[in-house]
C-alpha positions in Angstrom: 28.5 9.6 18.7 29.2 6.2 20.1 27.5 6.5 23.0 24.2 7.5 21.2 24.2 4.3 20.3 25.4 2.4 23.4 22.1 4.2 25.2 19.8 2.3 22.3 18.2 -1.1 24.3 19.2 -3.7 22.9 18.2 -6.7 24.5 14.2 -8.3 24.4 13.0 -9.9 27.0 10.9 -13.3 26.9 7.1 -11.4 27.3 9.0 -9.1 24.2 9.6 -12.1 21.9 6.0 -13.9 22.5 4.3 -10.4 21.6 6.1 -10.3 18.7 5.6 -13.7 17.6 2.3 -13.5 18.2 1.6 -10.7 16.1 4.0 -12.7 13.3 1.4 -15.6 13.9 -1.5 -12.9 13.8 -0.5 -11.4 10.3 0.2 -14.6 8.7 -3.2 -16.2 9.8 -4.9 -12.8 8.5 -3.1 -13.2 4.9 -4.3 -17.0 4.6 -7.5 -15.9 5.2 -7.7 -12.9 2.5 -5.0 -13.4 0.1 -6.2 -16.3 -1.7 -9.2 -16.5 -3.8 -11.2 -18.6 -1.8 -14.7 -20.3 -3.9 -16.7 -18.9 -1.0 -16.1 -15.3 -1.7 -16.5 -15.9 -5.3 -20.0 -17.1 -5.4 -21.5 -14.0 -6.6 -19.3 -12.2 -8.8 -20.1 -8.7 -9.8 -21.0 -7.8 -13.2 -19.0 -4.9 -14.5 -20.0 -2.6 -17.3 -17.6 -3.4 -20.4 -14.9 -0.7 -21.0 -15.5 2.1 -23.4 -13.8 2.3 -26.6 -11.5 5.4 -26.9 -12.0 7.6 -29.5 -8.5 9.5 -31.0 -8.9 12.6 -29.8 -9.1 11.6 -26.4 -6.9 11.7 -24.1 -6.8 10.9 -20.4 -3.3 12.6 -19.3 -3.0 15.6 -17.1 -3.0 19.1 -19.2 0.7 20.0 -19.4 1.4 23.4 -18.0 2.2 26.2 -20.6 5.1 28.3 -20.4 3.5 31.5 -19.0 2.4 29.9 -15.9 5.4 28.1 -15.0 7.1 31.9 -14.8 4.4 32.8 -13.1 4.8 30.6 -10.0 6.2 32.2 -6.7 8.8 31.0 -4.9 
């Protein structure tokens, strides 16, 4: 069992660690540049359709199974 492990690399060599701090780098640049909400990409907002009032009697949950079919399912 040991020895499974033992065969498991590692070590990282120098090319290794700039690849993977340059990806680090890569990923944080990327969520600067899309995370916030910059004014630029908020110039021309979209107008959305206001929401619908629900009525009682409806519902928006999946129909619940009934008894009959559950039996029915094979295995």
């Amino acid at each position: 069992m040991l020895s499974m492990f033992k065969s498991i690399p590692t070590h990282m060599d120098y090319k290794g660690q700039k690849l993977a701090e340059q990806i680090f780098q890569g990923i944080i640049l990327v969520s600067a540049l899309t995370l916030p909400p910059w004014p630029m990409y908020r110039r021309n907002p979209l107008q959305w359709q206001p929401a619908l009032p629900e009525t009682p009697g409806e519902t928006r949950e999946k129909p619940q199974e009934s008894q009959s079919q559950k039996k029915k399912k094979h295995k």
